[in-house]
C-alpha positions as CSV (number, residue, x, y, z in Angstrom):
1,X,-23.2,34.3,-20.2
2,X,-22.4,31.8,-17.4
3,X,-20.2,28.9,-19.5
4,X,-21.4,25.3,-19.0
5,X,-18.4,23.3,-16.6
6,X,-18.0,19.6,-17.3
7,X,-16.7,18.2,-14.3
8,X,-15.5,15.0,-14.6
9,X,-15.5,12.5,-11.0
10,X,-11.9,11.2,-11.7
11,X,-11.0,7.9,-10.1
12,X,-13.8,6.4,-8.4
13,X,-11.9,5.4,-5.3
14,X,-9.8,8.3,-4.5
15,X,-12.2,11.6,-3.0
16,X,-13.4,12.7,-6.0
17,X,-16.9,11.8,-5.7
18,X,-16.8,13.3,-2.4
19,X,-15.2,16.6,-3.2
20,X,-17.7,16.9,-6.2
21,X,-21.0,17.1,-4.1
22,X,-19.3,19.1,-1.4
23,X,-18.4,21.6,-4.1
24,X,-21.9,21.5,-5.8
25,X,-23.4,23.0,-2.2
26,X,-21.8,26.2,-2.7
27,X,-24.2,28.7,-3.9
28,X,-22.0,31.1,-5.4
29,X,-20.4,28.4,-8.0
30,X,-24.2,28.5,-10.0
31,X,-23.9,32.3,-10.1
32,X,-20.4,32.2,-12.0
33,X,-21.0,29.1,-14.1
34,X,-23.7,25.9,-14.9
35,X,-21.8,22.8,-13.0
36,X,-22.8,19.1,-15.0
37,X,-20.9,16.0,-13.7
38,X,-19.5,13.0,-15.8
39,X,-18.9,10.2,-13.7
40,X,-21.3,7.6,-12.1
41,X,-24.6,8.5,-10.2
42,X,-24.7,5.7,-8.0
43,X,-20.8,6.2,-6.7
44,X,-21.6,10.3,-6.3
45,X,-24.9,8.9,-4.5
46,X,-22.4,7.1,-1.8
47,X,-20.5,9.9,-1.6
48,X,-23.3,12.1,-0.6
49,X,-24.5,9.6,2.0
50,X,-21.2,9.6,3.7
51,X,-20.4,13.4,3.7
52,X,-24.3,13.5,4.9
53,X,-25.1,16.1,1.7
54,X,-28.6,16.6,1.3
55,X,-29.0,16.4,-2.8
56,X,-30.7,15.0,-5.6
57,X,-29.2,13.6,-8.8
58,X,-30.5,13.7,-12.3
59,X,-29.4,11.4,-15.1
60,X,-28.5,13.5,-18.2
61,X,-28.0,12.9,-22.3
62,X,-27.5,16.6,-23.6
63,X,-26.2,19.6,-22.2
64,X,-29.6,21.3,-23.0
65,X,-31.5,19.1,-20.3
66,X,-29.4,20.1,-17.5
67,X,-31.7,22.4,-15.1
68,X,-28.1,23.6,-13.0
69,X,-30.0,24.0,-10.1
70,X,-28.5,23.9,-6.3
71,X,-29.6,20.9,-4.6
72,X,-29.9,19.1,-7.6
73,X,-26.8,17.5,-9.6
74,X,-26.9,17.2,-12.8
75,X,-24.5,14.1,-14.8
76,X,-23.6,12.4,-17.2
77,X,-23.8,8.8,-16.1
78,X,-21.6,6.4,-18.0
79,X,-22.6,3.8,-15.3
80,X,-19.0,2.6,-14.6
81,X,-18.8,1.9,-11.4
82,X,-19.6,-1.4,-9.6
83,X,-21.6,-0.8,-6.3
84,X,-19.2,-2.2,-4.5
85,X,-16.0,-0.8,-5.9
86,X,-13.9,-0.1,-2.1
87,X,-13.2,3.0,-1.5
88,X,-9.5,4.2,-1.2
89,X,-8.3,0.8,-3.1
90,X,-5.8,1.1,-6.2
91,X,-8.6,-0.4,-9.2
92,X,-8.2,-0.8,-13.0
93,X,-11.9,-0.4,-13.1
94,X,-12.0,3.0,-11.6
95,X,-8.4,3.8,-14.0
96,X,-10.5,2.9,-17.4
97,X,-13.5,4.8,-15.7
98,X,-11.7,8.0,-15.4
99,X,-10.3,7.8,-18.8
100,X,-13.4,7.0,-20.3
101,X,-15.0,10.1,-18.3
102,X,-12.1,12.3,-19.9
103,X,-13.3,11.0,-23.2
104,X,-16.8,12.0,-23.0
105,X,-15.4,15.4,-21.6
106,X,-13.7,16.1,-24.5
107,X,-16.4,14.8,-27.0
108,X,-18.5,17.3,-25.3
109,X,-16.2,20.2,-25.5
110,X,-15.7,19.5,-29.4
111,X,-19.6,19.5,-29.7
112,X,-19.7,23.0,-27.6
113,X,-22.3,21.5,-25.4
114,X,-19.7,22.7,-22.7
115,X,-17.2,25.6,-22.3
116,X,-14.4,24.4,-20.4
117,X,-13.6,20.6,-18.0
118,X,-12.7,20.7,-15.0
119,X,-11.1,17.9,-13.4
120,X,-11.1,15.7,-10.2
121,X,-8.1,14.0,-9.5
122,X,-7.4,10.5,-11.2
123,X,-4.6,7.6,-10.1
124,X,-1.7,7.0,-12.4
125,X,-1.2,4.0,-11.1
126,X,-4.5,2.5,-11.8
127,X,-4.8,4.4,-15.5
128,X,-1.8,2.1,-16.2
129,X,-3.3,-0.8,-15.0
130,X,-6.3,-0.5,-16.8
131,X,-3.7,0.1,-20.4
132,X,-4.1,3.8,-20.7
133,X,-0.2,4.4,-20.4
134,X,-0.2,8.3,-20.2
135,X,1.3,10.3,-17.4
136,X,-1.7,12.1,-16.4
137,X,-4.7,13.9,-18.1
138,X,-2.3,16.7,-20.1
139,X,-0.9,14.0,-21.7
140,X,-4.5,12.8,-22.7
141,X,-6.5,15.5,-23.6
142,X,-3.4,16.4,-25.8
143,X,-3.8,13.4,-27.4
144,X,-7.6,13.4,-27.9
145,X,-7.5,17.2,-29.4
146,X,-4.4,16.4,-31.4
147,X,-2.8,19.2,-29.9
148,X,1.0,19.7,-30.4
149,X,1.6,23.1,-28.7
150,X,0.7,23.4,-25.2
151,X,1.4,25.2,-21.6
152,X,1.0,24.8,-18.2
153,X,-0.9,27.4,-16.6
154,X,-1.3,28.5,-13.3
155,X,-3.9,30.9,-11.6
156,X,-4.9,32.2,-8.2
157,X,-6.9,35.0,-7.1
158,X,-3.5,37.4,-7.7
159,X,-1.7,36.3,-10.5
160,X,-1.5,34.4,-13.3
161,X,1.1,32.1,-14.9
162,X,2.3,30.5,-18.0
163,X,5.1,28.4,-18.8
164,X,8.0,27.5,-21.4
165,X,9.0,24.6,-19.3
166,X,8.0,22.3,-16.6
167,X,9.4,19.0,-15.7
168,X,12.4,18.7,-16.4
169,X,15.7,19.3,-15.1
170,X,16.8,23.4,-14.6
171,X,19.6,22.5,-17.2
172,X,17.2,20.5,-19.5
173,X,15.0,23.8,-19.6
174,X,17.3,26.1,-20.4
175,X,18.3,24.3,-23.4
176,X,14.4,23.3,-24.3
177,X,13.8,27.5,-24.6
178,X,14.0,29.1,-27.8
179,X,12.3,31.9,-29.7
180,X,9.4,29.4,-31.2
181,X,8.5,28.2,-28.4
182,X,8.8,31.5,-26.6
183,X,6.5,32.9,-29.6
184,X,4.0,29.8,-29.3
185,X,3.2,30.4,-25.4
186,X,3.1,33.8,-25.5
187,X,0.1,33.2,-28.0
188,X,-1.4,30.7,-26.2
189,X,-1.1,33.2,-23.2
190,X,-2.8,36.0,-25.1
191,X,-5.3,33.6,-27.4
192,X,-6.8,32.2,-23.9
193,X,-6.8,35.5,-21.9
194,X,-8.7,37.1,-25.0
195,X,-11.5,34.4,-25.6
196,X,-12.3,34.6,-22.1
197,X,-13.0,38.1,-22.1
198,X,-9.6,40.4,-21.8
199,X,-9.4,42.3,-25.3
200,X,-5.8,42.7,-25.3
201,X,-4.0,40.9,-22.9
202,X,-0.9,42.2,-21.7
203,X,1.5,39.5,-21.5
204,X,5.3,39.7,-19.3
205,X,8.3,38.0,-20.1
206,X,10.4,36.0,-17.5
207,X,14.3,36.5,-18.0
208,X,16.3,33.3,-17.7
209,X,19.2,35.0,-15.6
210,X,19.1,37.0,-12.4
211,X,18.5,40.7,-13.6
212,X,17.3,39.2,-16.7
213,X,21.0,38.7,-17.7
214,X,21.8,42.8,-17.1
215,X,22.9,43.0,-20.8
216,X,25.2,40.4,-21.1
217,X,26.8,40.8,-16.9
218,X,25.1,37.4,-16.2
219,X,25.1,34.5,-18.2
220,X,25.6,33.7,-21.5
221,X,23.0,35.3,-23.6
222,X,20.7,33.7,-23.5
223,X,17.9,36.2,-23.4
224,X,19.3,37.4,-26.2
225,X,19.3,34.2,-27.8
226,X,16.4,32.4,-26.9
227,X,14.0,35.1,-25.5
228,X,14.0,38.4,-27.7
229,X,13.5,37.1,-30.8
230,X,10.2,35.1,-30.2
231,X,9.0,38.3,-28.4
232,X,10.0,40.5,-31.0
233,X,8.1,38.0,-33.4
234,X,4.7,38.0,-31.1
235,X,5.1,41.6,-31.2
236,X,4.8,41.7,-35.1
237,X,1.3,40.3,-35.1
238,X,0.3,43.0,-32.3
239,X,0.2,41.3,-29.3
240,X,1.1,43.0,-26.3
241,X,3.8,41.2,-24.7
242,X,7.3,42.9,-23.3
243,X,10.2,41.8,-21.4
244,X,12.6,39.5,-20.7
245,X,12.3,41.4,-17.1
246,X,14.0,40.3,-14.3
247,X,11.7,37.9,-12.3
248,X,12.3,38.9,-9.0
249,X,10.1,41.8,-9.3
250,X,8.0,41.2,-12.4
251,X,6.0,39.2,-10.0
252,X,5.3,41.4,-7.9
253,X,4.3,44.6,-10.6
254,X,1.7,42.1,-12.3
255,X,-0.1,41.4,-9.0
256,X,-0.2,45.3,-8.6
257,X,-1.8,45.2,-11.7
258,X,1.1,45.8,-14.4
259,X,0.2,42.8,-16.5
260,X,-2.6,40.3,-16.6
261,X,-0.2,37.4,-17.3
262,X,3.1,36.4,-16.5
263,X,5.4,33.9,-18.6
264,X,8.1,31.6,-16.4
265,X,11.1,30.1,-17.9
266,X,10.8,27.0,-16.1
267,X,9.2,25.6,-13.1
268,X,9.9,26.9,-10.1
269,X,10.2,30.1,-11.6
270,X,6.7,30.2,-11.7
271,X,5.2,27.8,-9.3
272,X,7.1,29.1,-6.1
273,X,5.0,32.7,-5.8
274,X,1.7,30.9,-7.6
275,X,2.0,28.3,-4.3
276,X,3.6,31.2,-2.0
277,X,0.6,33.2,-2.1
278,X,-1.6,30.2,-1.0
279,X,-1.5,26.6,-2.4
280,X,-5.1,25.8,-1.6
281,X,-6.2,28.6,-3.9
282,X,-3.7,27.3,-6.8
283,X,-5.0,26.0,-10.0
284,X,-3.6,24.0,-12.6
285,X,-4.8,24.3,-16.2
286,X,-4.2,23.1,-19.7
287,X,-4.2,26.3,-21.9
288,X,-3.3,25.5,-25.7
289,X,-5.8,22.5,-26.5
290,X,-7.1,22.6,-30.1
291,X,-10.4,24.0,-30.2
292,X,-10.0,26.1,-27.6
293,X,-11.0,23.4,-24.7
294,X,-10.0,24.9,-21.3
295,X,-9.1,22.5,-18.7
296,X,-8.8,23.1,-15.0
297,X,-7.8,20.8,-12.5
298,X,-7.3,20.3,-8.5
299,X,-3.9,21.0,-7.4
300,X,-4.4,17.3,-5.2
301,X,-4.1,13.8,-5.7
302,X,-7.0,11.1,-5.3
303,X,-5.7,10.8,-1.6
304,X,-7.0,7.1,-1.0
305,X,-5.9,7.0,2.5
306,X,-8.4,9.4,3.5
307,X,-11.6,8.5,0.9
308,X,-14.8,7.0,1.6
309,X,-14.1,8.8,5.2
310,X,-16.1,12.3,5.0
311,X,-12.4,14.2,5.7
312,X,-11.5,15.6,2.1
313,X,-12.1,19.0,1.9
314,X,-13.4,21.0,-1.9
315,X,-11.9,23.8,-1.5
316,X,-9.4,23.2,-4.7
317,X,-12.1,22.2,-6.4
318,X,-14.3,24.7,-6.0
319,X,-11.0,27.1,-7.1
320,X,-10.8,24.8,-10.4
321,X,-13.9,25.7,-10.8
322,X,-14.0,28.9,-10.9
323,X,-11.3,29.3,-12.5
324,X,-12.6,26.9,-15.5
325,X,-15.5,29.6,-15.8
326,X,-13.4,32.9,-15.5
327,X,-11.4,31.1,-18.8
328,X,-14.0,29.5,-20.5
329,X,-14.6,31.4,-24.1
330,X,-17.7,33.7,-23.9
């Protein structure tokens, strides 16, 4: 029952070689989950020799020869990485190499030799220099599962969050929302909740307007407009979802245990009490991917002014990872 994690080493020069190693000490991670790497041996072997981490590393070509043992690491070596690639150094090497580690990732999630991918952080910058123009891995793994319909999602230990909206202006969301895409989270929401194990999710709606408009007092309508009818549709097909409700409480009734999911309008909506109730435990993830691909990610950048210097610490990691194996279908 514990779901296979791809984890894949992001850009070579940022932290995430260090971060992975740190990450693979902790005991509890092999009890929730079977950890395999895709990156580069040799650069995770550096890493280990300057955080001083006492492990092993064994080369891999199927999921099935993985022994997921503590102390040992077990990877998928694409064998990238020059040996002397600097460390915290914008590269179009370690850009390609991070893409290419995506690939495989997602190759290997189509042929279910893993559950879910989790990722270490990669460099924009040097993804464009090396041609891949994409704004980040979203935009990517969207592309390589020929996924259309997708939703930022947001976990920690409390609560759980998905979203109509996300970067773009409050004015731009507003007019983004309407009752498909309303109806299209709301299944992602309860299609990822239930292949990871929750039968029948129960899913809370977000109203746009304070009071979630008060019927009609503020605003114009818009939950009315844009909200209602893609619950009401959702509803049809028997999934468990109600609202709009206002949001300055809904928030607080699903951490009590009200609902196992949440749904934010737009951005801050739902990032502000994810982040509020401890950034360091916030994880990012890519629910929606065709096929049913989880992705989890750190909720950091590859922070190159402080890599290749033993100061990065795993803890988001280790939260994306768990996090990758409470999702992951069963």
């Amino acid at each position: 029952m514990r779901p296979v994690i791809g984890i894949t080493m992001g850009d070579a020069a940022g932290i995430g070689p260090e971060i992975i190693v740190k990450a693979l000490q902790d005991d509890s991670l092999y009890q929730e989950c079977r950890p395999l790497v895709i990156g580069d041996i040799e650069r995770l072997r550096t890493a280990a020799e300057i955080t001083e981490t006492k492990v092993d590393f064994r080369k891999i070509n199927k999921a099935k020869d993985a022994q997921f043992q503590r102390g040992v690491v077990d990877c998928f070596d694409l064998e990238l990485i020059p040996e002397d690639l600097p460390f915290g150094e914008l590269s179009s090497t370690a850009g390609d190499a991070a893409f290419q580690y995506l690939v495989k990732a997602v190759e290997l999630a189509k042929d279910k030799e893993i559950q879910a991918i989790c990722t270490a952080p990669l460099n924009k910058e040097a993804l464009h220099q090396a041609g891949h123009l994409y704004p980040g891995h979203t935009e990517i793994l969207a592309e390589l599962t020929d996924t259309e319909e997708f939703s930022m999602l947001l976990t920690s230990p409390q609560l759980k969050v998905i979203h109509l909206t996300t970067h773009v202006g409050l004015t731009e969301a507003i007019d983004l929302i309407n009752p498909e895409r309303v109806y299209q989270v709301v299944k992602i929401a309860h299609e990822t909740l239930r292949k990871a194990g929750t039968n029948q999710p129960r899913i809370a709606l977000c109203g746009i307007n304070p009071h979630a408009g008060e019927n009609g007092l503020f605003g114009n309508g818009e939950e009315e407009e844009k909200l209602i009818p893609g619950v009401e549709k959702a509803k049809a097909e028997g999934i468990d979802i109600s609202g709009p409700y206002p949001a300055d409480t809904l928030f607080y009734r699903a951490m009590r245990g009200d609902f196992d999911i949440v749904v934010a309008c737009y951005h801050d909506q739902g990032h502000v009490p994810i982040k509020v109730l401890g950034i360091e435990e916030g994880v990012n993830i890519t629910a929606g991917l065709k096929g049913g691909i989880i992705r989890t990610s750190v909720d950091h950048g590859t922070a190159f002014d402080i890599a290749g210097k033993n100061i990065a610490k795993p803890d988001s990691l280790i939260a994306a990872i768990y996090s990758a194996a409470e999702l992951a279908p069963r």
